[in-house]
VOKE-998933 format. One record per residue (C-alpha): x, y, z; residue in one letter. Coordinates in Angstrom, 1 decimal, always signed. Example, Ala and Ser with C-alpha at 12.3 -4.5 7.8 and 13.67 -1.06 7.14 Angstrom:
<pts>
<pt><X>+12.3</X><Y>-4.5</Y><Z>+7.8</Z><type>A</type></pt>
<pt><X>+13.7</X><Y>-1.1</Y><Z>+7.1</Z><type>S</type></pt>
</pts>
This chain:
<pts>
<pt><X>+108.4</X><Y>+110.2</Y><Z>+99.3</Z><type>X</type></pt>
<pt><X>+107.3</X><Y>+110.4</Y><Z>+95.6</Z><type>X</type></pt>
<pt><X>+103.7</X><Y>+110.8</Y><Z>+94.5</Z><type>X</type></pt>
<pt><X>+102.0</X><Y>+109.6</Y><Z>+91.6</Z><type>X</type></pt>
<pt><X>+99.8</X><Y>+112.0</Y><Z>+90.5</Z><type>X</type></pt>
<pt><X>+96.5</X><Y>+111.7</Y><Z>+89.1</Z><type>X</type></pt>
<pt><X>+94.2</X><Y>+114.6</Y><Z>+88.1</Z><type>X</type></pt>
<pt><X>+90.6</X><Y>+114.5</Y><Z>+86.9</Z><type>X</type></pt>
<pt><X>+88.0</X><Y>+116.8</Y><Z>+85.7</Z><type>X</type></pt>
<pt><X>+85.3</X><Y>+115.5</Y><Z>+88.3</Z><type>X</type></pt>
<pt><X>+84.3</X><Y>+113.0</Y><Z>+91.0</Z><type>X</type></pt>
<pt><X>+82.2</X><Y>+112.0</Y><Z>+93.7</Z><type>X</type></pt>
<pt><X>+85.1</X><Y>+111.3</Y><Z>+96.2</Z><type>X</type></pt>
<pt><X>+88.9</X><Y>+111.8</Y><Z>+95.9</Z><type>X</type></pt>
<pt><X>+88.7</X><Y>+109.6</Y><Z>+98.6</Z><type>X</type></pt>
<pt><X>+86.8</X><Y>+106.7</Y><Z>+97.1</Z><type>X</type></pt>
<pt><X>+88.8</X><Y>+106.6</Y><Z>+94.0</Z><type>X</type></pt>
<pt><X>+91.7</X><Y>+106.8</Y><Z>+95.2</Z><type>X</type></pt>
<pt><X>+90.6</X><Y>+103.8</Y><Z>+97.7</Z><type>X</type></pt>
<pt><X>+90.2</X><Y>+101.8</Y><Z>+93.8</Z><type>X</type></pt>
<pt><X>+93.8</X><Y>+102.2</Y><Z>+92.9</Z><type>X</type></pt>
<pt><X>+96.8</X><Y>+99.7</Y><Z>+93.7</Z><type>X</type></pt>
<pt><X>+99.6</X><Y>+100.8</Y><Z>+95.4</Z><type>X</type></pt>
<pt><X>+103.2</X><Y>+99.9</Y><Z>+94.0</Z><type>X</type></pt>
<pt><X>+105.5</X><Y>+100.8</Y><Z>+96.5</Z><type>X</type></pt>
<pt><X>+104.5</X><Y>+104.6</Y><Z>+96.2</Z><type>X</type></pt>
<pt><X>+102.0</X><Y>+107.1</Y><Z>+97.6</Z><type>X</type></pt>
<pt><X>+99.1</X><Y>+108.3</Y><Z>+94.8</Z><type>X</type></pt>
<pt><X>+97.2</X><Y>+111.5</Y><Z>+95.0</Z><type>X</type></pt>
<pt><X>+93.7</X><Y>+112.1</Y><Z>+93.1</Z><type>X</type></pt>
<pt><X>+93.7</X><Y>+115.6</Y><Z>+92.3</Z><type>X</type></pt>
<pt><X>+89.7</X><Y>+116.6</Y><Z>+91.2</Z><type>X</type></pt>
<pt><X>+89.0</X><Y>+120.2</Y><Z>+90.0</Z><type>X</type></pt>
<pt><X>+85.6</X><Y>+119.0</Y><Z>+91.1</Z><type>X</type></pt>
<pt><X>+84.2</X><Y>+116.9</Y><Z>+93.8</Z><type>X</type></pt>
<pt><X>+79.9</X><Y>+116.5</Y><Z>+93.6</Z><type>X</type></pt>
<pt><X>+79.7</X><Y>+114.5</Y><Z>+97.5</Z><type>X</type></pt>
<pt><X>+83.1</X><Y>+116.3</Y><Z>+99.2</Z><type>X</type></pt>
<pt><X>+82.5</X><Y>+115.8</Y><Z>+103.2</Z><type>X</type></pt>
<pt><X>+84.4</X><Y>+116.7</Y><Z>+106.4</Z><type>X</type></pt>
<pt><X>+84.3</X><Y>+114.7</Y><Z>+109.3</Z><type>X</type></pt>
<pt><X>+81.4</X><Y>+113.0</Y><Z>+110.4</Z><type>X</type></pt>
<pt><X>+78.3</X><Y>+114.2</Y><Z>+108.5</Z><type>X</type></pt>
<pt><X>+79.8</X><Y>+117.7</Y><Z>+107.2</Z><type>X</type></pt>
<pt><X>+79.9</X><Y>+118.5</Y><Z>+104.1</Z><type>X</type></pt>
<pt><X>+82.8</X><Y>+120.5</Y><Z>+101.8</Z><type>X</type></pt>
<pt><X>+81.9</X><Y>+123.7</Y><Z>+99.5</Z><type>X</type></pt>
<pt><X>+84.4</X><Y>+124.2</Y><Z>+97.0</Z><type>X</type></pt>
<pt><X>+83.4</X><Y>+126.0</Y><Z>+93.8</Z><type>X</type></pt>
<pt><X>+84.8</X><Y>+124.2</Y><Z>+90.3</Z><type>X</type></pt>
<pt><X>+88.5</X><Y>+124.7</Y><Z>+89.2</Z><type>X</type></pt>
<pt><X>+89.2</X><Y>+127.4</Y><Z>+92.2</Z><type>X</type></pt>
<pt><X>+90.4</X><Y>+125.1</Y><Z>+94.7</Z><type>X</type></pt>
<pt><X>+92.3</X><Y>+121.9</Y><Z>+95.5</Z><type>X</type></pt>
<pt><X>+90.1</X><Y>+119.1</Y><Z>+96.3</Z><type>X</type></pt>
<pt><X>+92.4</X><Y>+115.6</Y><Z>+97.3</Z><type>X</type></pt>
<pt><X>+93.4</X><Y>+112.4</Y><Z>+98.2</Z><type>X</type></pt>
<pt><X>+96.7</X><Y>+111.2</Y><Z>+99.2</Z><type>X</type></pt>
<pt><X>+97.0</X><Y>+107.6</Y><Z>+100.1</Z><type>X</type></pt>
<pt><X>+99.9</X><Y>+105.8</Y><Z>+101.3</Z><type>X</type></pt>
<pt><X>+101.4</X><Y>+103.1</Y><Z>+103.9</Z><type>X</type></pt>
<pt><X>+102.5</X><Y>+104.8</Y><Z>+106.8</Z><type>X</type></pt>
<pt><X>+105.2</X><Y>+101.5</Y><Z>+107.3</Z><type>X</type></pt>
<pt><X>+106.9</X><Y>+103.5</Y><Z>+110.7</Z><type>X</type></pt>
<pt><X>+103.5</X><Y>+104.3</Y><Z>+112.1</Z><type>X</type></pt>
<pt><X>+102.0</X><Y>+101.9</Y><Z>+114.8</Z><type>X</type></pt>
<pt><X>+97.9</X><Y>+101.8</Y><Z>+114.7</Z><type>X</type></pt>
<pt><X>+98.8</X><Y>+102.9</Y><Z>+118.5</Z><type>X</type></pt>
<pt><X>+100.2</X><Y>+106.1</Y><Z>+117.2</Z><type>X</type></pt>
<pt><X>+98.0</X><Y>+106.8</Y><Z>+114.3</Z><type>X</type></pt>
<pt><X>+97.4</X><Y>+110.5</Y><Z>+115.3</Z><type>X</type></pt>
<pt><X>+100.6</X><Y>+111.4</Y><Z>+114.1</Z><type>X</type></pt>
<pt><X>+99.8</X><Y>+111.1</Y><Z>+110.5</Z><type>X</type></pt>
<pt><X>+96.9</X><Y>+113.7</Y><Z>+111.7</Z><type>X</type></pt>
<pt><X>+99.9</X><Y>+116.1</Y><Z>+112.8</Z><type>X</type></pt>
<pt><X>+102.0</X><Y>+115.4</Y><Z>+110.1</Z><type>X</type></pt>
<pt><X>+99.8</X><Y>+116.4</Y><Z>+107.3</Z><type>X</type></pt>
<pt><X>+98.7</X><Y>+119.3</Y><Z>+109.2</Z><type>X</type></pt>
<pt><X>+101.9</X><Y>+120.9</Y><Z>+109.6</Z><type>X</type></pt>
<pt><X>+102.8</X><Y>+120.1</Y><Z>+106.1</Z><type>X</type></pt>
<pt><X>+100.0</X><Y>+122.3</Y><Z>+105.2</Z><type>X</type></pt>
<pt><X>+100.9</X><Y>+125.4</Y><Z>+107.2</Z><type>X</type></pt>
<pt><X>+104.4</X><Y>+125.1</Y><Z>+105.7</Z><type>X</type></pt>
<pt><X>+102.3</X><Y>+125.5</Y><Z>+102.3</Z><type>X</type></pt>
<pt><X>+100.4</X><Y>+128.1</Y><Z>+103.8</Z><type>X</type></pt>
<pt><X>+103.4</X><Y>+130.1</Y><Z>+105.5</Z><type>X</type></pt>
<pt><X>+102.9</X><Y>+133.0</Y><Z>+102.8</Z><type>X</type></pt>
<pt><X>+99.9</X><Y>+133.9</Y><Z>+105.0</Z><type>X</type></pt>
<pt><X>+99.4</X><Y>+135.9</Y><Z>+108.0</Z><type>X</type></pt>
<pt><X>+98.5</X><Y>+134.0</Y><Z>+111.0</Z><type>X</type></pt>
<pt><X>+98.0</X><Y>+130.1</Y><Z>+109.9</Z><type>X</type></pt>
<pt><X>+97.3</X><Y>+128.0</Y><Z>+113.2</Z><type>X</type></pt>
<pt><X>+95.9</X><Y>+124.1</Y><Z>+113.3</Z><type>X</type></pt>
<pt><X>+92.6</X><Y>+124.1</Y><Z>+115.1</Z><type>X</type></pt>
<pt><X>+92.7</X><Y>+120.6</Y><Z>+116.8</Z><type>X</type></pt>
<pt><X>+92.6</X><Y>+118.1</Y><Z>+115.6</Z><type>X</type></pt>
<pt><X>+93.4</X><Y>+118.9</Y><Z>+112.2</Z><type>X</type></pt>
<pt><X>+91.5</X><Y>+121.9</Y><Z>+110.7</Z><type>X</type></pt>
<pt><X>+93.5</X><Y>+124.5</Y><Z>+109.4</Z><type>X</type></pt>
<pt><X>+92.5</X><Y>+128.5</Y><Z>+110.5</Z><type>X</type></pt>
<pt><X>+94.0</X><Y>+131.6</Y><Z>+109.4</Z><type>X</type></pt>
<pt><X>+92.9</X><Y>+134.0</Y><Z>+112.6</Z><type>X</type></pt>
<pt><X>+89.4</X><Y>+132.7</Y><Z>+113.1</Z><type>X</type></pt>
<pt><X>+88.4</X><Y>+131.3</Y><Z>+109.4</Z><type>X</type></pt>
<pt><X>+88.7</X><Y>+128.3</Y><Z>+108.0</Z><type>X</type></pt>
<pt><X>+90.7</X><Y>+127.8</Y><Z>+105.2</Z><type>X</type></pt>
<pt><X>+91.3</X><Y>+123.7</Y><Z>+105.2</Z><type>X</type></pt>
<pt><X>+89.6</X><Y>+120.6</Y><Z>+106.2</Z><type>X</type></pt>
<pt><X>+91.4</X><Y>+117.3</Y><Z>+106.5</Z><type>X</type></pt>
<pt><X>+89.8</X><Y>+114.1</Y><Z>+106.5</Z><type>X</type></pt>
<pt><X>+92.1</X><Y>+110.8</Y><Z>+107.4</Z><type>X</type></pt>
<pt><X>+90.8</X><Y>+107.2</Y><Z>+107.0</Z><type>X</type></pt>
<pt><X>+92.6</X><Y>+104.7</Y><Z>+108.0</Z><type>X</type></pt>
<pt><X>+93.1</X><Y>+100.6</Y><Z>+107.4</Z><type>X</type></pt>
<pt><X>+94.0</X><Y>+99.3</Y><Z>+110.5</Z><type>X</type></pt>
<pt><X>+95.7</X><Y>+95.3</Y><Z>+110.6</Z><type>X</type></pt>
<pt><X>+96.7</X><Y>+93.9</Y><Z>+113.7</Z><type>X</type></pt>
<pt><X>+99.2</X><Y>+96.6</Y><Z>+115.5</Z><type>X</type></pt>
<pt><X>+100.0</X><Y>+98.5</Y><Z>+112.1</Z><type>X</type></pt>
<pt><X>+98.5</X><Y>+100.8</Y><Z>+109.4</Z><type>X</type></pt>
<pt><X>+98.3</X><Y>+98.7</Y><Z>+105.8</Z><type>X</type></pt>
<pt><X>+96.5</X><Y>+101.4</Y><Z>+104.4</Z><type>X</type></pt>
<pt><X>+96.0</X><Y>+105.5</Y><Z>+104.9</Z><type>X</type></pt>
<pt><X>+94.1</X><Y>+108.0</Y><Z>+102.9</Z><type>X</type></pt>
<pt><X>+94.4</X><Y>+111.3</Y><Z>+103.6</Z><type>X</type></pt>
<pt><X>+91.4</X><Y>+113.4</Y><Z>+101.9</Z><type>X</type></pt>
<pt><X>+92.4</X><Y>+117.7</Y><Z>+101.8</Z><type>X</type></pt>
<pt><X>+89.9</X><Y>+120.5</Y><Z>+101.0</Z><type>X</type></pt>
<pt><X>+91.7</X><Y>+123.4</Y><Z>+100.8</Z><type>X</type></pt>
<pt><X>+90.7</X><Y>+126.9</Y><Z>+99.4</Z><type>X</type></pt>
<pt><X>+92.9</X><Y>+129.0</Y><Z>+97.2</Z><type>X</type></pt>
<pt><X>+91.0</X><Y>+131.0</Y><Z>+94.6</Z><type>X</type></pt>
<pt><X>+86.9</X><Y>+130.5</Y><Z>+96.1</Z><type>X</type></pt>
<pt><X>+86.2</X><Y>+134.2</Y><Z>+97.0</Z><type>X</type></pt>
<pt><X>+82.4</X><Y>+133.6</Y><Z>+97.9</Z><type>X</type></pt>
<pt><X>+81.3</X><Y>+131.0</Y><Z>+99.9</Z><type>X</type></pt>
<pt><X>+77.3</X><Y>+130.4</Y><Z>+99.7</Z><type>X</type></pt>
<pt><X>+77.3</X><Y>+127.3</Y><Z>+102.4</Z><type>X</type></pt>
<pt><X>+76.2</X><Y>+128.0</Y><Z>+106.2</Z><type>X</type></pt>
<pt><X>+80.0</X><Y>+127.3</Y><Z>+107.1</Z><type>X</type></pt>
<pt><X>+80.8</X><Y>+129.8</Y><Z>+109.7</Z><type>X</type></pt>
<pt><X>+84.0</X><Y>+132.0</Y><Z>+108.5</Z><type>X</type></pt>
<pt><X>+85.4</X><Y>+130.6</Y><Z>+105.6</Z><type>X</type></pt>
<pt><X>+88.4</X><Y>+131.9</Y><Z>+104.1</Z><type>X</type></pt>
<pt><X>+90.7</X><Y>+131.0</Y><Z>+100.8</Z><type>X</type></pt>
<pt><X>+94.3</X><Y>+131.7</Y><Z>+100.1</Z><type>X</type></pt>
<pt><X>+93.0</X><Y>+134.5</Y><Z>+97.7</Z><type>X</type></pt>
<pt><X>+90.7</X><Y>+136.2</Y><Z>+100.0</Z><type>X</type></pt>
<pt><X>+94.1</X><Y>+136.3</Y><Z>+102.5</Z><type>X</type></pt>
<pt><X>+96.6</X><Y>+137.2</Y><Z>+100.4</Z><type>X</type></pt>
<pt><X>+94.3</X><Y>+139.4</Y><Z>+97.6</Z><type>X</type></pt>
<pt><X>+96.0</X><Y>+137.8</Y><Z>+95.1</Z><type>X</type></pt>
<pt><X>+94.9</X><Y>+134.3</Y><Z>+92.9</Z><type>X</type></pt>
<pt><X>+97.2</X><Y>+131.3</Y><Z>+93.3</Z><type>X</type></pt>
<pt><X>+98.6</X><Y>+128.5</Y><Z>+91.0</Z><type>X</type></pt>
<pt><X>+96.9</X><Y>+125.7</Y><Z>+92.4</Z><type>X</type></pt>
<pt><X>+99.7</X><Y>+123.3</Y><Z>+90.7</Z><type>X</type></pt>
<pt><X>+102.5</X><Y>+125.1</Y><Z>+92.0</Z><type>X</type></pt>
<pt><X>+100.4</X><Y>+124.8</Y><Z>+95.8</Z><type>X</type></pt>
<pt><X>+99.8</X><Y>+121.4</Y><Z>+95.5</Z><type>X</type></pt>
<pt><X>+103.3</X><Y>+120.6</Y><Z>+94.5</Z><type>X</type></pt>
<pt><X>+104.5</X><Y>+122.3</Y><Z>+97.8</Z><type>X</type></pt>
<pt><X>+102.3</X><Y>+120.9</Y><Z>+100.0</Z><type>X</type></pt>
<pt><X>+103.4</X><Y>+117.5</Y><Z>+98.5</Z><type>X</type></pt>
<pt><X>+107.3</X><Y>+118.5</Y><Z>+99.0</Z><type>X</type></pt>
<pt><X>+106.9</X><Y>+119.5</Y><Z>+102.6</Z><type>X</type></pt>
<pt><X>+104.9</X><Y>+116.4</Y><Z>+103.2</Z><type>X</type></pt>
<pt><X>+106.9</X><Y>+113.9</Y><Z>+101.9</Z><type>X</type></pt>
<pt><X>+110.2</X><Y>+115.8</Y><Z>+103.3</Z><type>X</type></pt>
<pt><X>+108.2</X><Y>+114.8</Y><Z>+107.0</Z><type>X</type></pt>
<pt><X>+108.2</X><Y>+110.7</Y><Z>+106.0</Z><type>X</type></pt>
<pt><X>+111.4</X><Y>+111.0</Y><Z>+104.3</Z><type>X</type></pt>
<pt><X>+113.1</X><Y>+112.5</Y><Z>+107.2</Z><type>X</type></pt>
<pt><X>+110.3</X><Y>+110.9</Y><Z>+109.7</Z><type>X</type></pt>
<pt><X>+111.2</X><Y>+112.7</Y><Z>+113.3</Z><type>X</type></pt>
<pt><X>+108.2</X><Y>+112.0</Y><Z>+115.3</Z><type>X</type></pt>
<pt><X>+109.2</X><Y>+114.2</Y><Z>+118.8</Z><type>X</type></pt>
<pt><X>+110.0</X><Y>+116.8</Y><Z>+116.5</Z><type>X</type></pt>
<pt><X>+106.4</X><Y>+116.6</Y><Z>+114.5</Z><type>X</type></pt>
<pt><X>+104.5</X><Y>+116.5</Y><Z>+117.9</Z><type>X</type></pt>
<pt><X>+106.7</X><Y>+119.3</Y><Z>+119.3</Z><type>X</type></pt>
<pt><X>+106.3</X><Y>+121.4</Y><Z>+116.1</Z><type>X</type></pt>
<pt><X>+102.2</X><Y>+120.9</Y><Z>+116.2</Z><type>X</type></pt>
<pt><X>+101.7</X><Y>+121.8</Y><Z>+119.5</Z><type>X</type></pt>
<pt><X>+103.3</X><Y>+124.9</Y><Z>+118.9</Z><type>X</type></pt>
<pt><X>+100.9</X><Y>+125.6</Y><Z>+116.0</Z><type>X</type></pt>
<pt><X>+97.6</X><Y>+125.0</Y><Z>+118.0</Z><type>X</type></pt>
<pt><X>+94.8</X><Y>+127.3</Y><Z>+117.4</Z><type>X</type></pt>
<pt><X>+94.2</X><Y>+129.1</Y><Z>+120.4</Z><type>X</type></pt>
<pt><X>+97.5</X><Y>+127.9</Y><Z>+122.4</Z><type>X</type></pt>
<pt><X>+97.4</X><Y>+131.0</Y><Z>+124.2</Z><type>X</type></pt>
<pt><X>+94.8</X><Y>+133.0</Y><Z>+126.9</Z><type>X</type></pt>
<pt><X>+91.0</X><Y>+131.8</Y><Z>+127.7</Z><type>X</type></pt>
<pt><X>+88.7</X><Y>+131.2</Y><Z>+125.3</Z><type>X</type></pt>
<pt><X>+84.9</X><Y>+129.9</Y><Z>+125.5</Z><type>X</type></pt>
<pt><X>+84.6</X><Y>+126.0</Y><Z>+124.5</Z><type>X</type></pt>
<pt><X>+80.8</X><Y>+124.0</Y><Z>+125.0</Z><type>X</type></pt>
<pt><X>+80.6</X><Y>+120.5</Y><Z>+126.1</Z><type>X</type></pt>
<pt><X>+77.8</X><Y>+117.7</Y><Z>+127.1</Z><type>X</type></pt>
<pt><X>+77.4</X><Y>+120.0</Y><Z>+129.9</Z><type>X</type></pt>
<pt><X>+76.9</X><Y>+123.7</Y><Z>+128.9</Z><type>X</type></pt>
<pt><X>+79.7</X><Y>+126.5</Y><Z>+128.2</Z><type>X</type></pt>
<pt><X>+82.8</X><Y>+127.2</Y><Z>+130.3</Z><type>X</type></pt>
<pt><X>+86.3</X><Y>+129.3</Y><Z>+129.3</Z><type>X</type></pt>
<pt><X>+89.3</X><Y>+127.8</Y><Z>+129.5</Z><type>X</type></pt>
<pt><X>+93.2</X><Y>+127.6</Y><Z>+128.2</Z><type>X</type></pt>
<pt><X>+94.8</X><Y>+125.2</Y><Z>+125.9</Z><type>X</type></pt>
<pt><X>+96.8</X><Y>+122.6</Y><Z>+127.9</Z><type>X</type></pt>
<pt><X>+98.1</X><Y>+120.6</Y><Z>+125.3</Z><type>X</type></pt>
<pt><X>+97.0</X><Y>+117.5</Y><Z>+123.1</Z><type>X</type></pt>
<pt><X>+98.5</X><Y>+114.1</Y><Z>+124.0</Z><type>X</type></pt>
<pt><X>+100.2</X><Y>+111.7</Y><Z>+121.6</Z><type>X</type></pt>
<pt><X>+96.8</X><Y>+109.4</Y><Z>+121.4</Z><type>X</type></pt>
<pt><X>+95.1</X><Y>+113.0</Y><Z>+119.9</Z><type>X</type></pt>
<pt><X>+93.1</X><Y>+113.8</Y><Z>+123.3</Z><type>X</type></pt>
<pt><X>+93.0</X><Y>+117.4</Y><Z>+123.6</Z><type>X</type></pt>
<pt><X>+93.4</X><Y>+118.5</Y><Z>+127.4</Z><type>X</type></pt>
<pt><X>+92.1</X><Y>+122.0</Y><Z>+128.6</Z><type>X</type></pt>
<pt><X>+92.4</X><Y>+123.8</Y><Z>+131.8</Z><type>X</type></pt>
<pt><X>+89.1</X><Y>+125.5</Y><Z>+132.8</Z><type>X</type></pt>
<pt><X>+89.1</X><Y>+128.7</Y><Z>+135.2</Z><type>X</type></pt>
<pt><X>+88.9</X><Y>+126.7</Y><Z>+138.2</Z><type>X</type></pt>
<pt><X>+92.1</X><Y>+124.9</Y><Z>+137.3</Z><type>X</type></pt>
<pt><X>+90.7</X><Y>+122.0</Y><Z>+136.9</Z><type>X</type></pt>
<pt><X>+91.9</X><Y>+119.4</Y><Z>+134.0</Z><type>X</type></pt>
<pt><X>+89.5</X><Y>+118.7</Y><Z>+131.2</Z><type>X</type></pt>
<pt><X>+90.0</X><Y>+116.0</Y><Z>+128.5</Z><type>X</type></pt>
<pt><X>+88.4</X><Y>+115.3</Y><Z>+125.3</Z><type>X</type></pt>
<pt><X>+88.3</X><Y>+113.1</Y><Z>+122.1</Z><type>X</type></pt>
<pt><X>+87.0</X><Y>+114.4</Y><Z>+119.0</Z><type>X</type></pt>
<pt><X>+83.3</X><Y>+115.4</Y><Z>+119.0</Z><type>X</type></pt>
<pt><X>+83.0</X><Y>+115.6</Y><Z>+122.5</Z><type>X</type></pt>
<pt><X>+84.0</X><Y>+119.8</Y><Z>+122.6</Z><type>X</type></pt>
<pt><X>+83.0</X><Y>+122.5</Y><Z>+120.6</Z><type>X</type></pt>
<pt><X>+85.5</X><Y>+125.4</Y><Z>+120.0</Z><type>X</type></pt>
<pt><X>+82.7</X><Y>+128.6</Y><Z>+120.6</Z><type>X</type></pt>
<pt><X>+84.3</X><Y>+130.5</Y><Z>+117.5</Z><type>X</type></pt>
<pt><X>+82.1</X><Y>+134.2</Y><Z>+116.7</Z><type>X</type></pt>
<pt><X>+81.2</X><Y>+134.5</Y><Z>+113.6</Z><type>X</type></pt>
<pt><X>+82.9</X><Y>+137.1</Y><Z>+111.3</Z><type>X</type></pt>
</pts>
C-alpha cells in the first residue's frame, strides 16, 4: 500500500488531524516533529522531545479485516515495527502492542478504530516511537530510544520510510496465520516465569499465548489458566 505523506512542524494530535483528512483510495500518514497533547492508551501520556523522534498517524481502511478480527491490525503494525527496529539487540512486542527492547520501552502504539456493522470503515493507527531522545524527564519507567541502543543518531526519514515499507508489504501481501504466528513469536516475555499483578494481588506465571480476539492467557505456578483483556494485568517490570 502507498502512503500519502504529510509532515508538519507541530500539532496537538497526529491522530486528530489526520481523523480531518479525506481518504481517496489511499492510506495518509501525519508526520509532526512535534505533538503538544501526545497520549498512550487510556489516560497516559507520550514524552517526546522536538525534532528527535517520530510522532504519527497512519490511517487507512483495513477492507479484509472483519470488526471481529480487529486485533490483527494491532499485530500487524507491531511486527512492522520490530522489522524497522531489527538493527537492535533484543526488540520484543510487550502485549498488546508496546514495543520493548530488553525491559525499556522504546514505542507506544495507539489504534482507534471506526467500526460499521461487521467491518472496519475507518483505522488510525497513532506511533510514538523514539529514535534520537537521549533524556527522558517523564516518570515513564525505562524508557529507551533507537540512539540510546545503538549509540549512534538515526535518520528519522529514512526510519519512517521503512517502517512504512514493511507495513504496507503486510496489507499488500495480507497473510493473516502468518502475522499471528509471526507475533506470538515476538512476545515480550514468551519464555520462563515472570511476576504479573491483577484485581487480586501479585502471582508469577508463564506466557501461554494471546488469542486471535487479543486476550492474553497466562499459566500461573499452580497450572492454572489465567485470561485477560487489556487493563485488567499489570506486567511487574523493575525499574532500570
Amino acid at each position: 500500500m502507498l502512503f500519502d505523506l504529510i509532515h508538519i512542524d507541530e500539532t496537538d494530535s497526529t491522530n486528530a488531524l489526520a481523523r480531518g483528512y479525506t481518504l481517496r483510495g489511499k492510506g495518509i500518514v501525519v508526520w509532526a516533529d512535534y505533538q503538544t497533547a501526545g497520549r498512550g492508551q487510556g489516560t497516559n501520556t507520550w514524552e517526546s522531545a522536538r525534532g528527535e523522534n517520530l510522532t504519527l498517524s497512519i490511517r487507512f481502511r483495513p477492507e479484509s479485516v472483519k470488526a471481529a478480527e480487529q486485533f490483527i491490525i494491532s499485530m500487524a503494525i507491531s511486527v512492522a515495527l520490530t522489522q524497522t527496529l531489527d538493527m537492535l539487540h533484543g526488540v520484543s512486542i510487550k502485549w498488546p502492542n508496546d514495543i520493548y527492547v530488553g525491559d525499556r520501552k522504546i514505542c507506544g502504539i495507539l489504534i482507534e478504530n471506526v467500526l460499521k456493522g461487521g467491518s472496519i470503515k475507518d483505522c488510525i493507527i497513532g506511533i510514538g516511537l523514539n529514535v534520537n531522545q537521549t533524556h527522558f524527564v517523564s516518570d515513564a519507567p525505562n524508557p529507551t530510544s533507537m540512539a540510546i541502543e545503538s549509540g549512534s543518531e538515526h535518520d528519522r526519514q529514512q526510519v519512517l520510510d521503512s517502517l512504512l515499507r514493511n507495513f504496507g508489504a503486510l496489507l499488500d501481501h495480507w497473510d493473516a496465520e502468518g502475522l499471528r504466528r509471526t507475533y506470538r513469536q515476538l512476545l515480550y516475555r514468551r519464555e520462563g516465569m515472570f511476576d504479573y499483578s491483577d484485581k487480586d494481588g501479585l502471582f508469577r506465571a508463564s506466557l501461554a499465548g494471546v488469542e486471535d480476539d487479543g486476550h492474553l492467557l497466562l499459566r500461573d505456578g499452580e497450572g492454572r489458566l489465567r485470561r485477560y483483556a487489556f487493563k485488567e494485568v499489570n506486567y511487574r517490570i523493575k525499574e532500570l
